[in-house]
N, C-alpha and C positions, 0 to 999 in steps of 0.2 A: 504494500500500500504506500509507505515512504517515498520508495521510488518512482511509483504513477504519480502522486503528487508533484513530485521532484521534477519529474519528464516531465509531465501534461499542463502543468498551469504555471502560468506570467506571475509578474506579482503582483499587477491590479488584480486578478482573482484570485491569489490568496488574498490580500488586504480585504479584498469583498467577504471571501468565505468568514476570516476573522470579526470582521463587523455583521454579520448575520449570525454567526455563531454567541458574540458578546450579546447581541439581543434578543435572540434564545434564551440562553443564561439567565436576563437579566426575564424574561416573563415565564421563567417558571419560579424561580424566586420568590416574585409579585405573585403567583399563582398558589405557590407555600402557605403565603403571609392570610390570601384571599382569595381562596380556591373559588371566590363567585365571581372574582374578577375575569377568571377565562370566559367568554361566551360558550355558553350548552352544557354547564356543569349542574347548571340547577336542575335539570331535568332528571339529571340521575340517581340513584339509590347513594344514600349517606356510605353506605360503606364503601363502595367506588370511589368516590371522594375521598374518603380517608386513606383506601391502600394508594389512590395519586400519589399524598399528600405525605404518605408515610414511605413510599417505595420506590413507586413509580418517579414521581418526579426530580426526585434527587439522584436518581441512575440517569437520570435524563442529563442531568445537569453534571456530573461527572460524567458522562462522556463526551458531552460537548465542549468541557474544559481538557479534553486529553488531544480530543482532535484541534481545539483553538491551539494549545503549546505544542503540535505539531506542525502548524501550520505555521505559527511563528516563531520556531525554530529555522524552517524552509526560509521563509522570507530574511531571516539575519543571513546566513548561508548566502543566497542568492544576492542580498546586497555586499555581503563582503568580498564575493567572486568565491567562494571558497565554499562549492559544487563540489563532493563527493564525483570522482570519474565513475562512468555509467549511468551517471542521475542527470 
């Protein structure tokens, strides 16, 4: 996966992916805090809600924090020229 990132995307699309990622992060967070903030949550059984709010959402948000410091990992790399050969 490192390496498809590496090869396939510029750094205006990682920069993109990093700022779609941080605003991910940042509404499920807000979704944590007030899980009626998401649109369509009220409609669902409380307990839904809770395993979100307990499981779901924070797996969510650690893994969008693993793929964000992968990705800006790449972009320091690419700005210092200092590419991994084959990447």
């Amino acid at each position: 996966m490192l390496m498809n990132i590496r090869k396939n995307l510029g750094l205006n699309q990682l920069r993109a992916g990093v700022a779609k990622m941080t605003r991910q992060i940042e509404d499920h967070q807000r979704w944590m805090v007030d899980p009626g903030s998401k649109p369509g949550v009220s409609q669902h059984p409380p307990e839904d809600i809770a395993r979100w709010v307990n499981e779901k959402w924070p797996a969510d948000i650690a893994r969008l924090m693993e793929q964000r410091a992968i990705y800006e990992a790449v972009i320091k790399e690419k700005e210092s020229g200092n590419v991994p050969d084959g990447a």
